[in-house]
C-alpha positions as CSV (number, residue, x, y, z in Angstrom):
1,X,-95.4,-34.4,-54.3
2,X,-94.4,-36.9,-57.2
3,X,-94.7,-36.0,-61.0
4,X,-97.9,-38.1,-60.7
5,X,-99.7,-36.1,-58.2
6,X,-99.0,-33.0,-60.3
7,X,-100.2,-34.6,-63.3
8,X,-103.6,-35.2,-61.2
9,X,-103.8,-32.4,-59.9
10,X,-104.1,-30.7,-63.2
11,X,-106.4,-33.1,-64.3
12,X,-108.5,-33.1,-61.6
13,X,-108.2,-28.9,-62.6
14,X,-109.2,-29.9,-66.1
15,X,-112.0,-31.8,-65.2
16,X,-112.9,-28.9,-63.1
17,X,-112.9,-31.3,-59.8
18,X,-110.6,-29.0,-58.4
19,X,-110.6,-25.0,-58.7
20,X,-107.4,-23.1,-60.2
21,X,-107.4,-21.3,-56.6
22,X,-107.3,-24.8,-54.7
23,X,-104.5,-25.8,-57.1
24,X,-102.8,-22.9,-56.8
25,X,-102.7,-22.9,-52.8
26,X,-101.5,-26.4,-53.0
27,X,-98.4,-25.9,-55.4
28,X,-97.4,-22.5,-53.5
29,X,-97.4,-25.1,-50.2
30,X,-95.3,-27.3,-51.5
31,X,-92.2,-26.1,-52.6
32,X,-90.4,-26.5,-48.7
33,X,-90.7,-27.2,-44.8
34,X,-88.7,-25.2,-42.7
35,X,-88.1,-27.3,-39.4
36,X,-85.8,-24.5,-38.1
37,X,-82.9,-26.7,-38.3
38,X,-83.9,-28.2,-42.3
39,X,-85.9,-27.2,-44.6
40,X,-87.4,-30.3,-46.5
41,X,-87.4,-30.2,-50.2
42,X,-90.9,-31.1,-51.0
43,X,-90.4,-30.5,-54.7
44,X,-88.0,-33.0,-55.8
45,X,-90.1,-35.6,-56.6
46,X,-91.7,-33.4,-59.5
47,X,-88.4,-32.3,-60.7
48,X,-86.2,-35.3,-60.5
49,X,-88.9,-37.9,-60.0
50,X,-87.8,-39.2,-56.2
51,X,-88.5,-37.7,-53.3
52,X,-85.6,-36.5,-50.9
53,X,-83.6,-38.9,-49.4
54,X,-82.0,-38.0,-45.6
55,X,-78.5,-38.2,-44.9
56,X,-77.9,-39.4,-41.7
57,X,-74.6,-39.0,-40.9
58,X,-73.9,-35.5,-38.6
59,X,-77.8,-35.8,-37.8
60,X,-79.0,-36.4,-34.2
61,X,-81.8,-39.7,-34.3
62,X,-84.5,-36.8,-32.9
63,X,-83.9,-34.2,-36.0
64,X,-84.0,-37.8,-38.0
65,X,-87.3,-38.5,-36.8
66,X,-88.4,-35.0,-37.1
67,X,-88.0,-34.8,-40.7
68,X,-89.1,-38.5,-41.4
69,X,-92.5,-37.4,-39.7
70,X,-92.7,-34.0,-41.7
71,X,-91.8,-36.1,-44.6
72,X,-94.5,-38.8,-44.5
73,X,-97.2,-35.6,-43.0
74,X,-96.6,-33.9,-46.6
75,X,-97.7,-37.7,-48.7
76,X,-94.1,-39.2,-49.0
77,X,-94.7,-42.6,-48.5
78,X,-91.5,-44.3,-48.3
79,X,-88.2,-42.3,-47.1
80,X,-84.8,-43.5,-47.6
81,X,-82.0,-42.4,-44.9
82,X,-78.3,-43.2,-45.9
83,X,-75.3,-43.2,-43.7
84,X,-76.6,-44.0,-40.2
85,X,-75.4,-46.3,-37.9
86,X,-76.7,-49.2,-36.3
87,X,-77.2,-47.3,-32.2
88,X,-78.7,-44.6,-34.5
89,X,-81.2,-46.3,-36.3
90,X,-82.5,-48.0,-33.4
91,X,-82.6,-44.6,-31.4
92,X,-84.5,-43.2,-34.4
93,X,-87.0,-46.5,-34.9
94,X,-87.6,-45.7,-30.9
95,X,-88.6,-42.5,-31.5
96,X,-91.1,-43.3,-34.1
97,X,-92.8,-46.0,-32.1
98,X,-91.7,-48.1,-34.6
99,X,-89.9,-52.2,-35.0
100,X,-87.0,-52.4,-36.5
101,X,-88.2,-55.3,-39.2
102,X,-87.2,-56.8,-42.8
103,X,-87.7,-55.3,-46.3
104,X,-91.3,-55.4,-46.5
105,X,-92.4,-53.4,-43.1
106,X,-92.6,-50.0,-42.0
107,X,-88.9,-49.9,-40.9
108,X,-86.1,-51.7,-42.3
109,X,-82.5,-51.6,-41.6
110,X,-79.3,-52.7,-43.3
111,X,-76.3,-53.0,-41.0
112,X,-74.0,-53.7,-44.3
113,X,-75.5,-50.7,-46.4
114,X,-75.9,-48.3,-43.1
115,X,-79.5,-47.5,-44.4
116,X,-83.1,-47.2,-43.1
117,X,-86.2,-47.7,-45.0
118,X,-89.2,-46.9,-44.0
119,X,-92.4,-47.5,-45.1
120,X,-91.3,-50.6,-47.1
121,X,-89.6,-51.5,-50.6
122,X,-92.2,-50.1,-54.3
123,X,-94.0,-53.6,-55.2
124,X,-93.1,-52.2,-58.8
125,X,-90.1,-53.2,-60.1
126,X,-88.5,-52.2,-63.8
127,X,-88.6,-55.0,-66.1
128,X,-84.8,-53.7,-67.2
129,X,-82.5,-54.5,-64.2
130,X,-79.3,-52.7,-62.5
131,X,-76.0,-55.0,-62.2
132,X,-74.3,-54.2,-59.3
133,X,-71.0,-56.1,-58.8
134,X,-67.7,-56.0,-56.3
135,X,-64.1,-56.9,-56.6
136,X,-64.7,-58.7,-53.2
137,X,-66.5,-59.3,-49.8
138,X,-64.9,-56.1,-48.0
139,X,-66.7,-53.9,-51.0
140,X,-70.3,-55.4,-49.8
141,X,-71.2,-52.9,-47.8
142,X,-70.9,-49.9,-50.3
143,X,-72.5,-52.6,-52.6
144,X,-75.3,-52.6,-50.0
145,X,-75.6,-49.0,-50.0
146,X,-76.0,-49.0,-54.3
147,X,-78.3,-51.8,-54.3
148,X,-80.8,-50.8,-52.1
149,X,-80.5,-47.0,-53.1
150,X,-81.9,-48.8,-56.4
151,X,-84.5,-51.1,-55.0
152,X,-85.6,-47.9,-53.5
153,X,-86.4,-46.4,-56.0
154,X,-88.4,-49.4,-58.3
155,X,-85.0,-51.1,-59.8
156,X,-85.0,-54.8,-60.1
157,X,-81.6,-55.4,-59.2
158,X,-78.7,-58.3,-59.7
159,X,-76.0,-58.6,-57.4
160,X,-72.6,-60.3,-57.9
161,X,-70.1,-59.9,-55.1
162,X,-66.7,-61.0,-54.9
163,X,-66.5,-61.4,-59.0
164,X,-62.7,-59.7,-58.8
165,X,-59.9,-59.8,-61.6
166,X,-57.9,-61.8,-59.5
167,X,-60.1,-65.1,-60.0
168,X,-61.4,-63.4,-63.8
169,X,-63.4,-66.8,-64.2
170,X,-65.6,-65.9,-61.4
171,X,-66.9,-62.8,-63.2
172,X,-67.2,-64.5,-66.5
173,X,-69.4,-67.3,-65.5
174,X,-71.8,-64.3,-65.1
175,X,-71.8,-63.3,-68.4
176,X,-75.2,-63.4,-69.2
177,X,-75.9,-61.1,-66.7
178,X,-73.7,-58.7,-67.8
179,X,-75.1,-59.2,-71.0
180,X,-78.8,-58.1,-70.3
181,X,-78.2,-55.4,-68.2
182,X,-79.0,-51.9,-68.5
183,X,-76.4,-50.4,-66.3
184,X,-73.7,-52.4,-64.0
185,X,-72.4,-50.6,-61.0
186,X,-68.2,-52.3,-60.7
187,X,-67.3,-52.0,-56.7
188,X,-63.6,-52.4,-56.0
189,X,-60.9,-51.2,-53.8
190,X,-56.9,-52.5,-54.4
191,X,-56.4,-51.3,-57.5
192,X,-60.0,-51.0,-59.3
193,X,-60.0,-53.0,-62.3
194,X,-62.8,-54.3,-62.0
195,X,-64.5,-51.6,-63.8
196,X,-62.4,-52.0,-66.9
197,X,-62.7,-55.0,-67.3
198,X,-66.6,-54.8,-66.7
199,X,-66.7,-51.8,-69.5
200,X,-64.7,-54.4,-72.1
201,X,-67.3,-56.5,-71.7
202,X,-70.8,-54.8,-71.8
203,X,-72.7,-52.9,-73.9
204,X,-74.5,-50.6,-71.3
205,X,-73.2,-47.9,-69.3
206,X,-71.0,-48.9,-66.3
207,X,-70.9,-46.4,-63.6
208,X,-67.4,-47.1,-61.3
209,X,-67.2,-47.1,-57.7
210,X,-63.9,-46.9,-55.8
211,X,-63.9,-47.9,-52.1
212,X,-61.9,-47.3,-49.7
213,X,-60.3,-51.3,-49.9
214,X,-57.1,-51.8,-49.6
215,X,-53.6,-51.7,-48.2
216,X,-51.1,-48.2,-47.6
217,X,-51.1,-47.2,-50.7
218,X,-54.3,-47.4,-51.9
219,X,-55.0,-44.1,-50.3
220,X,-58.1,-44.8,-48.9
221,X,-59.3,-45.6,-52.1
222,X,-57.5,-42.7,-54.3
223,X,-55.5,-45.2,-56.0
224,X,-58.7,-46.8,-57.0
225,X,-60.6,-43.5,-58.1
226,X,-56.9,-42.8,-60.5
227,X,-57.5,-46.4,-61.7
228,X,-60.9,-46.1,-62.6
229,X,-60.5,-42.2,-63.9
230,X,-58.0,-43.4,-66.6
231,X,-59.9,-46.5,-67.5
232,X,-59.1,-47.1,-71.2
233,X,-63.1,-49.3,-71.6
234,X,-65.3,-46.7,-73.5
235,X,-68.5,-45.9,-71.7
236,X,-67.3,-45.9,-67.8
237,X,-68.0,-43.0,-65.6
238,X,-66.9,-42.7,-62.3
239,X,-68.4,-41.7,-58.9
240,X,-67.0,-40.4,-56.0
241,X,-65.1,-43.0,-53.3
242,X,-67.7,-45.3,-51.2
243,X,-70.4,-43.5,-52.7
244,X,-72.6,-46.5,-53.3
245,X,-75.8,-44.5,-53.2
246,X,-74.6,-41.8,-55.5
247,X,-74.0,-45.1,-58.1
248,X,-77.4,-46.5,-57.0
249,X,-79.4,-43.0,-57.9
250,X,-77.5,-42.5,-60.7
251,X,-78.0,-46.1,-62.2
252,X,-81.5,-45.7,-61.7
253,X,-82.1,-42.8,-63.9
254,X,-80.2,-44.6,-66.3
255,X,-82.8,-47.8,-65.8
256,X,-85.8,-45.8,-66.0
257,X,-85.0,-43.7,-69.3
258,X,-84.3,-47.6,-71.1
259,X,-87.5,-48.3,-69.8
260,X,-89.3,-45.3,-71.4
């Protein structure tokens, strides 16, 4: 259940369309589904204003599936699943007699992003949009992963890849995008400057994503987080390494209270 369905719910109670017993059953059904093995969260989307989203990774495709068809039996439409690989999703697109097709269908997956969507991309889009950009190519896929975690959830989205300090004209012949965003998400591995440089320039919050780029002693990607931790550019906060859809979520909150 979204925070719209409650709010017609209770006016549909108001109106006296549906009884306070009837509305009462429904919220006391809500709050979970316990499959045994999960127990689906059926709540979120009132409190945080998303529904769920299933992390793949450690997940067998059939318990995928399972909870993908609990999900969309409860009235979730569209259900996001991060961190799954490519044999995966097309074990769990088998199992739900479904095609494997682009944005727009019923399944969709992203070999770069290691996400499935099903039931299609919101037709809605904020008119404020999300930045996301990378220090270079390599960073794409946790790029991916951000970007679509914010399409997801009704972002209008601008990507700029490979925009690194090492060629700083690249990412300065973007300036009016950096401009007119709301939020930018900065992508880099090696040595993470990116996100400085990004929070000298813009007047929105910049949300910092180390990855896991670079050579022996970047760490996988610790020298990066450091860099980015100790960032001198006011208004930069940091997310955890590779953890593009942790940026993307959090970006979008951001997005959606501007556009309030």
């Amino acid at each position: 259940m979204e925070k719209q369905e409650l709010i017609d719910l209770l006016t549909s109670v108001s109106n006296h369309t549906t009884s306070v017993e009837e509305a009462e059953l429904k919220l006391k059904e809500e709050p979970f589904l316990d499959l045994g093995f999960a127990k689906i969260d059926t709540h979120r989307g009132i409190r945080q204003g998303a529904h769920e989203v299933i992390y793949g990774a450690g997940k067998t495709p059939e318990r995928i599936a399972e909870i993908v068809r609990k999900m969309k039996a409860a009235g979730e439409e569209r259900i996001l699943i991060t961190k799954t690989d490519e044999e995966k999703a097309n074990q769990v697109a088998h199992l739900l007699d479904m095609r494997i097709s682009d944005k727009d269908s019923d399944f969709y997956y992203n070999l770069d992003a290691k996400i499935i969507i099903v039931g299609g991309l919101p037709k809605r889009r904020t008119k404020g949009k999300i930045v996301v950009a990378t220090g270079g190519t390599s960073d794409i896929p946790v790029a991916e992963e951000a970007a679509l975690t914010a399409e997801f959830l009704g972002n209008t989205v601008t990507r700029l890849y490979d925009v690194g300090v090492s060629g700083l004209h690249r990412l300065l012949s973007h300036t009016d995008e950096i401009m007119t965003a709301n939020v930018i998400i900065a992508i880099a591995g090696m040595e993470g400057a990116l996100a400085s440089v990004i929070g000298g320039l813009a007047d929105c919050p910049v949300i910092a994503v180390p990855t896991s780029v670079g050579y022996g002693a970047n760490i996988g990607g610790l020298s990066a987080l450091l860099s980015m931790l100790n960032s001198c550019a006011s208004g930069v906060s940091v997310v955890n390494i590779d953890n593009g859809f942790g940026a993307g979520y959090q970006a979008s909150m951001i997005n959606h209270l501007a556009e309030k």
